[in-house]
C-alpha positions in Angstrom: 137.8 111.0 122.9 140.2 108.3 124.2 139.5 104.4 122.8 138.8 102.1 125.8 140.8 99.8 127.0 141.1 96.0 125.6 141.3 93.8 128.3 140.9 91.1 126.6 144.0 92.0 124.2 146.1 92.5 127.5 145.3 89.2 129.1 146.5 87.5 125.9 149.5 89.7 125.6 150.4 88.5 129.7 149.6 84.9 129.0 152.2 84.7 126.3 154.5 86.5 128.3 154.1 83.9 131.1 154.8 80.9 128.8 157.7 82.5 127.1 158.9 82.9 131.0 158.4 79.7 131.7 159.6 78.5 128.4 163.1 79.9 129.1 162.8 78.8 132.8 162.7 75.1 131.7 165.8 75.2 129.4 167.8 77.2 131.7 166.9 74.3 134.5 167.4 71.7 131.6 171.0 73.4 130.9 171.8 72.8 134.8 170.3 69.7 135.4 173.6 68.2 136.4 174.2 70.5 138.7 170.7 70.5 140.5 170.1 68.7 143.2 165.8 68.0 143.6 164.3 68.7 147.2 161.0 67.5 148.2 159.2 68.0 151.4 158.4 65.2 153.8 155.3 67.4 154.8 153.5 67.7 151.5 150.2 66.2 151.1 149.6 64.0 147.7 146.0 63.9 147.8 145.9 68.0 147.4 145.9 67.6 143.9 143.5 64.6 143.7 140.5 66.8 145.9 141.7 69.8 143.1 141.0 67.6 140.3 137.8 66.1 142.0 136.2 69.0 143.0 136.8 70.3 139.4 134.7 67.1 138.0 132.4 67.7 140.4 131.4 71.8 139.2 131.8 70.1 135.5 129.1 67.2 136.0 126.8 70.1 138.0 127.4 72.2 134.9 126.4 69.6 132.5 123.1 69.0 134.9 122.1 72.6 134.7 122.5 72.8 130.9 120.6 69.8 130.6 117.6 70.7 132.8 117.5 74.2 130.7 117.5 72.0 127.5 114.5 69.7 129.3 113.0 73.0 130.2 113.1 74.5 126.6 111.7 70.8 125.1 109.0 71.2 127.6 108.1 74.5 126.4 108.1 73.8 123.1 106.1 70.6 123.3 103.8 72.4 125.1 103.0 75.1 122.8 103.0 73.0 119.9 100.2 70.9 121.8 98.4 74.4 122.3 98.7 75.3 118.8 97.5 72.0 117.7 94.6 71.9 119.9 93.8 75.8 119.0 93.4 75.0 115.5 91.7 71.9 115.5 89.3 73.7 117.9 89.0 76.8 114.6 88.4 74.2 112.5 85.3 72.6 113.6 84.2 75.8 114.6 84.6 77.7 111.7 82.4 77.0 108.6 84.3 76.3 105.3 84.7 78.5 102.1 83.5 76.9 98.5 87.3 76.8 97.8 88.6 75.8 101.0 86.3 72.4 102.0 88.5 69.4 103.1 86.7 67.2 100.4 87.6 69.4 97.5 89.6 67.3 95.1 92.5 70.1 95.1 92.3 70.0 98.3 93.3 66.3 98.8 96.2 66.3 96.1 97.6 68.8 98.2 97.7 66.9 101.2 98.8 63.4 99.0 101.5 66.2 97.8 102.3 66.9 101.3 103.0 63.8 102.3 105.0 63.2 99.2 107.6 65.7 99.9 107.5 64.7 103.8 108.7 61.6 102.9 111.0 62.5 100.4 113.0 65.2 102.4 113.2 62.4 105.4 114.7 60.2 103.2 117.3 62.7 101.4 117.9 63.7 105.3 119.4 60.5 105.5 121.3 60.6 102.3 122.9 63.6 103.2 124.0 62.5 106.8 125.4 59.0 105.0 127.0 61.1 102.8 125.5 59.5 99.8 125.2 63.5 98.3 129.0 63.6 97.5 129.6 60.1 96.3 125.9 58.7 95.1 125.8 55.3 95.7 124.8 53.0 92.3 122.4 49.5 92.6 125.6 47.2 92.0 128.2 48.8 94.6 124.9 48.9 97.3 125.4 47.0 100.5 122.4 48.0 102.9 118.4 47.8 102.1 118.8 51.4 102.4 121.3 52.1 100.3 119.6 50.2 97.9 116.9 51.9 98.0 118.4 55.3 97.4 120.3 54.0 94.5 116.7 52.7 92.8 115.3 56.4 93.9 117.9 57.7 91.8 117.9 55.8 88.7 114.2 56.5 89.0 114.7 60.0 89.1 116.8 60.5 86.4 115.1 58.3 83.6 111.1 58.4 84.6 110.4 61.3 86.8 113.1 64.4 85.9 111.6 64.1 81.9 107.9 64.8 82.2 108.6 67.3 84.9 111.0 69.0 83.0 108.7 69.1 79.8 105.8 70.4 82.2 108.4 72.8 83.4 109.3 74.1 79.7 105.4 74.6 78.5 105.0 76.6 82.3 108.1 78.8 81.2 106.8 79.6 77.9 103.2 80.5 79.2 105.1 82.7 81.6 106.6 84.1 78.9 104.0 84.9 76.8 101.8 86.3 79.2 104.9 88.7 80.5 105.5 90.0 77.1 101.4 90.1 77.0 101.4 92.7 80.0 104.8 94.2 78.8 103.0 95.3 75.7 99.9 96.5 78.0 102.4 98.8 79.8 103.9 100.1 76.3 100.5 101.4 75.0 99.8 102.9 78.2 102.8 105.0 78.3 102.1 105.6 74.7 98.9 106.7 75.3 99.9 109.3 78.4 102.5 110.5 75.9 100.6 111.5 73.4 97.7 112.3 75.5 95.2 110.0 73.8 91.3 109.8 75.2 88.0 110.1 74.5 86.2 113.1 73.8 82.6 113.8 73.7 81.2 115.2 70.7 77.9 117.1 72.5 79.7 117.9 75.8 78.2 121.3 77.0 74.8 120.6 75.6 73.7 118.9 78.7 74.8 122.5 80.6 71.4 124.6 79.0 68.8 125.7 80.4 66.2 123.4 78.6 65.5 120.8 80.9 64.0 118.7 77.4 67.5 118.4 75.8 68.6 116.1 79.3 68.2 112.4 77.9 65.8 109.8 80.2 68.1 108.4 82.8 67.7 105.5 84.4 69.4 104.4 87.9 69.5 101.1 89.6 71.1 99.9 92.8 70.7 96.1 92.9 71.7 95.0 96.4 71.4 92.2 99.3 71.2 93.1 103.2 73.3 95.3 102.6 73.1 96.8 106.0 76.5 98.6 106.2 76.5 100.7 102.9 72.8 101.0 101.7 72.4 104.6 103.3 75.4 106.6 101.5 75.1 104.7 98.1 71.1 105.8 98.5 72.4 109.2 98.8 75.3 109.8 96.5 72.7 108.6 93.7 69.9 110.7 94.8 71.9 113.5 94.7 72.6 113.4 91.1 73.0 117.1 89.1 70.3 116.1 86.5 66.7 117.1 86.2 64.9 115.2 88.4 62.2 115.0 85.9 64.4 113.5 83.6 65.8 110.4 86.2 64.3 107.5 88.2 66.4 105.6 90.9 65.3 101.9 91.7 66.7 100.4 94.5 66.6 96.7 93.7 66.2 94.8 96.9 67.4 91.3 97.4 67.8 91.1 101.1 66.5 87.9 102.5 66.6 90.3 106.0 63.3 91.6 107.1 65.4 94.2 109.5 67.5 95.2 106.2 64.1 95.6 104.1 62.6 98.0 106.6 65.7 99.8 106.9 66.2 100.3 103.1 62.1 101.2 102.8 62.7 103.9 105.5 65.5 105.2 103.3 63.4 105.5 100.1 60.5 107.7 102.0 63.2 109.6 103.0 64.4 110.2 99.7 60.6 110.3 98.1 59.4 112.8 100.0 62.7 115.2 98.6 61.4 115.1 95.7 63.8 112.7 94.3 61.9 110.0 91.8 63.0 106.4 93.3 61.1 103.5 93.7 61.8 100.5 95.9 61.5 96.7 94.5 61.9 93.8 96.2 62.0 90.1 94.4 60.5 87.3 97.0 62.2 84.9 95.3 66.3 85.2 94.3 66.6 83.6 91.0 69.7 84.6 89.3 71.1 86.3 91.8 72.6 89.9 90.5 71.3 89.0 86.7 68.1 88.1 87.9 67.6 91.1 90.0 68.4 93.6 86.9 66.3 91.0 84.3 63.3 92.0 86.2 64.0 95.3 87.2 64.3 95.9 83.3 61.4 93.9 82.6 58.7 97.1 84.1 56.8 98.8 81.3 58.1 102.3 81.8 61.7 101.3 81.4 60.8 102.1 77.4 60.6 105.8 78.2 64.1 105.5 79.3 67.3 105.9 77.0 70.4 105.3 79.5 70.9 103.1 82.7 73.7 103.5 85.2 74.2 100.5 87.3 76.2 101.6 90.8 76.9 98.3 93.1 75.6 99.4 97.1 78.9 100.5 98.1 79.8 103.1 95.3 79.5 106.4 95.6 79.5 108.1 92.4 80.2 111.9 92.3 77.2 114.5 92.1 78.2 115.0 88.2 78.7 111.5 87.0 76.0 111.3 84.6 77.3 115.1 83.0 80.6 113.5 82.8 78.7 109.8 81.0 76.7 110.5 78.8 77.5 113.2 76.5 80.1 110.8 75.1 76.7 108.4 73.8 75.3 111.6 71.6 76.7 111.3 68.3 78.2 107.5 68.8 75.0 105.9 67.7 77.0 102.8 68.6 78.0 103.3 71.3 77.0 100.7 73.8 78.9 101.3 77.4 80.8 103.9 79.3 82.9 102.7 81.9 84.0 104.8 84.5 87.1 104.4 87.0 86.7 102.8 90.6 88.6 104.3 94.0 89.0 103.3 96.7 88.3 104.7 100.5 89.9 102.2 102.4 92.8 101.5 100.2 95.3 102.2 103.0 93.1 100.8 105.5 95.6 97.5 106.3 98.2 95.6 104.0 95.5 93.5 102.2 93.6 96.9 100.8 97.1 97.9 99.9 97.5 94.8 97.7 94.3 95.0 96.1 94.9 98.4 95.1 97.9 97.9 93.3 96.3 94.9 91.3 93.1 97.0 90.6 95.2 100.4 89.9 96.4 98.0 86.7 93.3 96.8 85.7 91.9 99.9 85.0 94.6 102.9 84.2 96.4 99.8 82.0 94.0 97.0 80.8 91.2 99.1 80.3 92.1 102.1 79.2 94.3 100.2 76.4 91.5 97.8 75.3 89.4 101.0 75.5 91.4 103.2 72.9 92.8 100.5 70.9 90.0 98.4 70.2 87.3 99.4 71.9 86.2 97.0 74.0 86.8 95.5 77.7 84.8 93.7 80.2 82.2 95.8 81.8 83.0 95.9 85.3 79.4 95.5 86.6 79.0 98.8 88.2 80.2 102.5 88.0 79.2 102.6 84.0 76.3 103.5 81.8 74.8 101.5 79.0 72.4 102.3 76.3 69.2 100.6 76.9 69.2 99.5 73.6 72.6 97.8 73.4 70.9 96.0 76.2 68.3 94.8 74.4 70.2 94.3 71.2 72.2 91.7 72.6 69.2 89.5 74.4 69.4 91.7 78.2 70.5 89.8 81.0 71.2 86.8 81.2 71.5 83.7 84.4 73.7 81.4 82.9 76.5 82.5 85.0 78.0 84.3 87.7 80.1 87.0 86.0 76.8 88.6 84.2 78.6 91.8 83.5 81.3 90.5 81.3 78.5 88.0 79.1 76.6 90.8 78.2 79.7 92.8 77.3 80.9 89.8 74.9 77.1 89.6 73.6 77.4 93.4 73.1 81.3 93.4 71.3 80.2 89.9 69.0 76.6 92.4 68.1 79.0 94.9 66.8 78.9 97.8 69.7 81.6 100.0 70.7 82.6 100.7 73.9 84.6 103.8 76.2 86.8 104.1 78.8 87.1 107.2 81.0 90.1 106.8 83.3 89.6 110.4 84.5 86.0 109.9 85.8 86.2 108.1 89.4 83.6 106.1 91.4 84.2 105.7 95.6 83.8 102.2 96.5 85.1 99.5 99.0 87.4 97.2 99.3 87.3 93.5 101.2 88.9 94.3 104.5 89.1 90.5 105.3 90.9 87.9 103.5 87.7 85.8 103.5 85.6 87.8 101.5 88.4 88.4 99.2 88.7 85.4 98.7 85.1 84.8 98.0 85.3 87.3 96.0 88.0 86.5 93.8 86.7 82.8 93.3 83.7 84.3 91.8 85.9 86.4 89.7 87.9 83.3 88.2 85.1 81.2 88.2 82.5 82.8 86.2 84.9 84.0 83.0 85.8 80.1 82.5 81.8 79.3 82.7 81.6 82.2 80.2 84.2 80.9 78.4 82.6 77.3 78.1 78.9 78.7 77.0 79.7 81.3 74.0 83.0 79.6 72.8 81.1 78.7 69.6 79.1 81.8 69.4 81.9 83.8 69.2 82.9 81.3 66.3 79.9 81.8 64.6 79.9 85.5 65.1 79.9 87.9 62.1 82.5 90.0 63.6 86.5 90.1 62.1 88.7 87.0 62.9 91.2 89.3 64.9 88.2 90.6 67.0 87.4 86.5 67.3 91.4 85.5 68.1 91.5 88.9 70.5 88.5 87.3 72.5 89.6 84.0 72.8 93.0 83.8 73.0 93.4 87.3 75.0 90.6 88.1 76.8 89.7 84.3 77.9 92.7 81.7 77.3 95.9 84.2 78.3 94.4 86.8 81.2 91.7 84.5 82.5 93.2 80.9 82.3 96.6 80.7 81.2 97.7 83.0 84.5 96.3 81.0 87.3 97.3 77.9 85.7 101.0 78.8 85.4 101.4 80.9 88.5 100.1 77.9 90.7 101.7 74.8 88.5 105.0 76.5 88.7 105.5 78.4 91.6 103.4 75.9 94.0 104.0 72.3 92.5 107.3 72.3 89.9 109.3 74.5 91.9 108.9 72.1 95.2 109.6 69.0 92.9 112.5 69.9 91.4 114.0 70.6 94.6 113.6 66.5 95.4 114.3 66.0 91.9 116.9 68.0 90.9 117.6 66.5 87.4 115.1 68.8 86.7 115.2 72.0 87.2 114.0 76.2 86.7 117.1 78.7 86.1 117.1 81.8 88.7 115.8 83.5 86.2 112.2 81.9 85.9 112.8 82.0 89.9 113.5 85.4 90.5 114.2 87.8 87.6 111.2 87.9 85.5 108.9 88.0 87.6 110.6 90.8 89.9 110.5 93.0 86.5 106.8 92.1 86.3 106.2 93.3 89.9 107.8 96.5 89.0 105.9 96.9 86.3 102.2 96.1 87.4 102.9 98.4 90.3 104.1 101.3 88.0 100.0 103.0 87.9 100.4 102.9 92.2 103.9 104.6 92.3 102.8 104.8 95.9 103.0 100.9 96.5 106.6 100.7 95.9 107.2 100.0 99.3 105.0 96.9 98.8 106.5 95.2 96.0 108.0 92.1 97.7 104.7 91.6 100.0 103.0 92.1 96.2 104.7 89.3 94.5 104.4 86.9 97.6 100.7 87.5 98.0 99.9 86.9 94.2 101.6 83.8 94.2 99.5 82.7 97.3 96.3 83.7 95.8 97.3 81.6 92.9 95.7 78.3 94.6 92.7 80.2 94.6 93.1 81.6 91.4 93.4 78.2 90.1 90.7 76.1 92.1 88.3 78.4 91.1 89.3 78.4 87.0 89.6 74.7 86.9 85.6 74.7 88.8 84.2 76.9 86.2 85.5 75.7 83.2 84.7 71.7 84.5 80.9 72.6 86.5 82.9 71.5 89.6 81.8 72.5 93.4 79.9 75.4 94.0 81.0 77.7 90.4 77.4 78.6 89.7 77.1 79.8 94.0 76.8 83.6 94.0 78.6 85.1 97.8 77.6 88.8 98.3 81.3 90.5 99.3 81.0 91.3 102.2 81.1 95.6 103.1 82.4 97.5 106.7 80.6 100.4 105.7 84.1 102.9 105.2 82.3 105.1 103.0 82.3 108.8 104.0 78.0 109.1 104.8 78.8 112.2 106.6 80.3 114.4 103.2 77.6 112.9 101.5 74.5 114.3 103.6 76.2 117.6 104.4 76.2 117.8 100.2 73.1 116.9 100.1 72.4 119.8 102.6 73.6 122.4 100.3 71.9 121.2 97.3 69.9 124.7 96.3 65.9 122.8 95.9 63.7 125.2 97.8 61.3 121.5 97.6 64.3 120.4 100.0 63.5 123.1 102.6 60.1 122.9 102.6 59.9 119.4 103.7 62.9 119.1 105.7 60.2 119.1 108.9 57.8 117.0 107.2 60.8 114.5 106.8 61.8 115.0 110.3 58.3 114.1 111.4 57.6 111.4 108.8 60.9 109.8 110.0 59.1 109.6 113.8 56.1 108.7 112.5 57.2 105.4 110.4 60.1 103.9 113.1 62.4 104.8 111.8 64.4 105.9 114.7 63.6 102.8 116.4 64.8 100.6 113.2 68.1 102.9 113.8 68.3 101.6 117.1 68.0 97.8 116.2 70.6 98.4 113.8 72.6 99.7 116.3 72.3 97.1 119.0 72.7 94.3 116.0 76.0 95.8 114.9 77.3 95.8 119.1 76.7 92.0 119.0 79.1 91.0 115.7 81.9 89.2 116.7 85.0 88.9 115.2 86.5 85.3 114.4 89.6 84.1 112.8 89.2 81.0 110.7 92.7 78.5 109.3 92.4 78.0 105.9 93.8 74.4 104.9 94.6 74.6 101.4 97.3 77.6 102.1 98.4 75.8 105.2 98.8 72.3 103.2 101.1 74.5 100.6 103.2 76.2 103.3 104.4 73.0 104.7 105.0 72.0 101.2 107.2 75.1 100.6 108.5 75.0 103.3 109.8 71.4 103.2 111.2 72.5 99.6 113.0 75.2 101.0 114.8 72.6 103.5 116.2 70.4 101.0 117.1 73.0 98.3 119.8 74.3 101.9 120.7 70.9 101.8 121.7 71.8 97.8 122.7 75.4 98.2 120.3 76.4 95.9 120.3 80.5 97.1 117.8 82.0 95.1 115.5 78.9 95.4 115.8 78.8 99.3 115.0 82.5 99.9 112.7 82.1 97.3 110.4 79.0 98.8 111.1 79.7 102.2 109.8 83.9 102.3 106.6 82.3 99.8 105.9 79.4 102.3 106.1 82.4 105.1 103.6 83.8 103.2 101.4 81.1 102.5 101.5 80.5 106.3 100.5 84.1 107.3 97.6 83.5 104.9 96.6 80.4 105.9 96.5 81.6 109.6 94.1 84.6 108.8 96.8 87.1 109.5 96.4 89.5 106.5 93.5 91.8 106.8 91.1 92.2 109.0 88.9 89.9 111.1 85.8 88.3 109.5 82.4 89.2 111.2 
């Protein structure tokens, strides 16, 4: 195939051949001159040139008009929709209702904006340095001629002996907590491999004796689902518990009803009948008044006199789904381990691929449990019960005072009561629970405050009893310094302190500074290797690290209001559920089940169901769920900190700082997507 022609090549080639023509024209006529004789005609016109030459400044100054309207046109446009953005979120602001850790008179919330300002101010006045040239030659307080330049030489002395010393001490301890808790999570990673490599788990001790035909030898199960309008999920978790492969002799379900909905009551009432009358043992309480939130609701449900006749309880949250042979695969493990307290099972996920927000929960969950778990769980034997999806002796329970108020994470106090009484608990990383995940970056985020809230209001009430335990000083250092100070306080602190404050600062103060290392390096490697259980996510890895960062502020605000009674730490927010849980695979298993007590009341349910509304209650919940509207909200704090990164980012280009740049202006991106309710889905 022949190569096209290069025009533009052969115009050059002919221009240079016309000047090198006229080139040897002019010193062949400059050779002759003496012997030319110059001609000029009485009929030429002198002006021709003049109209030339004005009519070619006439096309330049309607060139020069055009451009300039298209630049007055692009100004307009851009004025415009900056206007329109600014009116559209102030309009989202006063119209949306604010998050515990999102309210514009939170005290975080108002350094931010001081801190915003801050490095406003600062990057306007190193703009101005940098146009004076004052970057290449730095003007000093005796050679200073202009205020100005006096004022940039007192900014720098200032700098350099009182700001760049403190910040680079704070900067040294953030490294070294980075450290730590890298090697921390490194050696997580090693006893997980080592455990896959030499194949290292639990085994149960009695586990086919639960298989025989004597319905006596089943242990007294009991089965609670505590839950609050929980209009979305309360039908399939119902189900997937009710459909249990034990003796139904030898089980009872409560369905622990907190729902402050009268709709949502009715609903989950028809749902138990439903049940009831399949022979299934299940009972339905409801408290009038909500003291204690989830810990509450399971105090009292324990609290019933035939609770004694039981041995076991299995706690499932309303959106789990456990399998039709989770209590065969629990609790064979408690015969022979008198002390034994807890078996924790697995969670999975249904909607784990449902948008990028799932996706990043998954891979942060995925290491929880196949890494921190299962290693606390072979090597020592204890973790923080996960509140759902596990089995506890009734006795542990007791053993350790029940349930307990005090705060909002009241599945990892009883499981430090528990360890500090001298119980024992297990893992099983091959045993899996459905459940849901937050589809909306708001309940996320509600979620995860309570999360980081409640282990620093733990943290506060049973520091000294864990002193005064009678347990071994390395099961006292492993609680507080591992389980509380390095995974629950020290990470928050450092990823927000370095990432979202020093990092900005040193790019104003540059005496001061983190190596690309701190930056960039390390933390890749520890991306890499918190993704390693969801080989799946390694698509994800960037998105991954950016988003952890950004949940840092979170993270943080929440730590720092638990472990100081600040705001709204003690404030339980049910997470709120979409519902993704397969209901369908659920009833059609429930179908198949072999109970001839099924089939003989399968038409007394169907009239029963008639008889009590429920039908009609199906159709309220129907038109209720047509009227939900979806809303996006701004959320200031992340917005506040992506101008901030963002402003960093300008003035480490000024520097040529590459790592740094990339590095504050992709996380400010981030912050910005966040903080615009662009991650996940709507909030309803």
């Amino acid at each position: 195939m022949p190569r096209p022609p290069n025009y533009e090549f052969q115009e050059w080639w002919n221009q240079q051949r016309d000047k090198n023509h006229d080139l040897l024209q002019d010193n062949n006529n400059n050779n002759n001159n003496f012997l030319t004789v110059q001609i000029r005609s009485p009929t030429s016109d002198p002006t021709v040139g003049k109209e030339v030459r004005s009519r070619s400044a006439r096309q330049i100054s309607w060139i020069y008009l055009l451009k300039f309207q298209q630049i007055a046109n692009s100004l307009a446009w851009i004025t415009n929709s900056f206007i329109f953005l600014l009116r559209t979120a102030n309009r989202r602001i006063h119209s949306s209702e604010s998050a515990p850790s999102d309210s514009p008179h939170s005290k975080l919330y108002r350094v931010i904006k001081f801190f915003l300002f801050l490095v406003i101010l600062l990057l306007c006045f190193e703009l101005l340095a940098f146009f004076k040239g004052w970057h290449f030659s730095p003007p000093s307080v005796g050679s200073a001629e202009l205020m100005v330049e006096l004022l940039y030489a007192k900014w720098l002395q200032i700098r350099a002996d009182y700001l760049a010393p403190p910040l680079q001490s704070l900067a040294n301890m953030c490294i070294v907590l980075f450290l730590i808790q890298s090697v921390d999570r490194m050696l997580l990673v090693l006893g997980c491999a080592w455990i896959k490599l030499r194949r290292l788990k639990p085994t149960a001790t009695a586990a086919g004796d639960v298989e025989g035909g004597n319905v006596d030898d089943y242990p007294m199960v009991l089965l609670q689902i505590p839950m609050c309008n929980e209009r979305e999920v309360y039908s399939q978790s119902i189900a997937a518990v009710c459909i249990q492969d034990w003796p139904r002799e030898r089980m009872l379900v409560q369905i622990l009803d907190d729902s402050d909905e009268l709709e949502v009551q009715l609903l989950i009432k028809a749902e138990v009948q439903k049940w009831q009358q399949r022979g299934v043992r299940i009972l339905y309480r409801h408290r009038l008044i909500r003291t204690g939130y989830k810990a509450g609701n399971l105090k009292s449900a324990m609290g019933c006199d035939y609770v004694k006749d039981y041995e076991f309880v299995a706690i499932f949250d309303a959106d789990f789904q456990p399998a039709a042979d989770f209590l065969k695969k629990t609790i064979p493990y408690f015969k022979g381990n008198d002390d034994l307290a807890l078996v924790q099972t697995r969670w999975t996920f249904v909607n784990k691929d449902e948008n990028l927000l799932t996706r990043l929960q998954n891979i942060n969950l995925a290491f929880h449990f196949e890494v921190e778990q299962q290693v606390n769980g072979v090597f020592i034997n204890f973790f923080g019960f996960n509140g759902t999806a596990g089995v506890w002796r009734i006795k542990a329970l007791e053993d350790c005072g029940g349930w307990l108020e005090r705060t909002t994470v009241e599945d990892m106090d009883i499981a430090v009561r528990a360890h500090l009484c001298g119980w024992k608990f297990i893992y099983l990383n091959d045993v899996k629970c459905y459940c849901e995940l937050p589809e909306s970056y708001e309940a996320y985020k509600k979620q995860q405050y309570r999360w980081h809230s409640g282990p620093m209001q733990l943290f506060r009430l049973c520091f000294v009893d864990v002193l005064r335990s009678k347990v071994s000083w390395t099961k006292k250092a492993n609680l507080i310094f591992l389980f509380f100070l390095l995974r629950k306080l020290v990470l928050p602190f450092y990823s927000f302190t370095l990432f979202c404050i020093i990092l900005p600062l040193t790019m104003f103060i540059p005496e001061a500074e983190l190596p690309a290392w701190v930056v960039s390096y390390v933390p890749g490697i520890m991306s890499v290797l918190s993704i390693l259980p969801a080989p799946r996510s390694f698509p994800f890895i960037v998105p991954y690290l950016l988003f952890e960062n950004t949940m840092s502020v979170t993270k943080f605000n929440a730590m720092i209001s638990g472990l100081f009674r600040l705001g709204s730490s003690y404030e339980w927010i049910v997470t709120k559920k979409l519902g993704r849980s397969s209901e369908a695979d659920l009833v059609a298993f429930a179908e198949k089940e072999s109970d001839p007590l099924i089939e003989t009341t399968t038409s007394s349910l169907h009239r029963s169901n008639s008889e009590s509304g429920i039908d009609e209650l199906n159709k309220l919940e129907g038109t209720k769920k047509t009227e939900i509207r979806t809303r996006n909200r701004l959320y200031r704090m992340e917005l506040a900190l992506a101008f901030i990164l963002l402003t960093a980012s300008v003035r480490s280009l000024l520097s040529a700082q590459g790592i740094h740049f990339y590095f504050l202006l992709f996380q400010g991106i981030t912050f910005l997507i966040v903080g615009l309710d662009l991650i996940g889905e709507q909030v309803s």
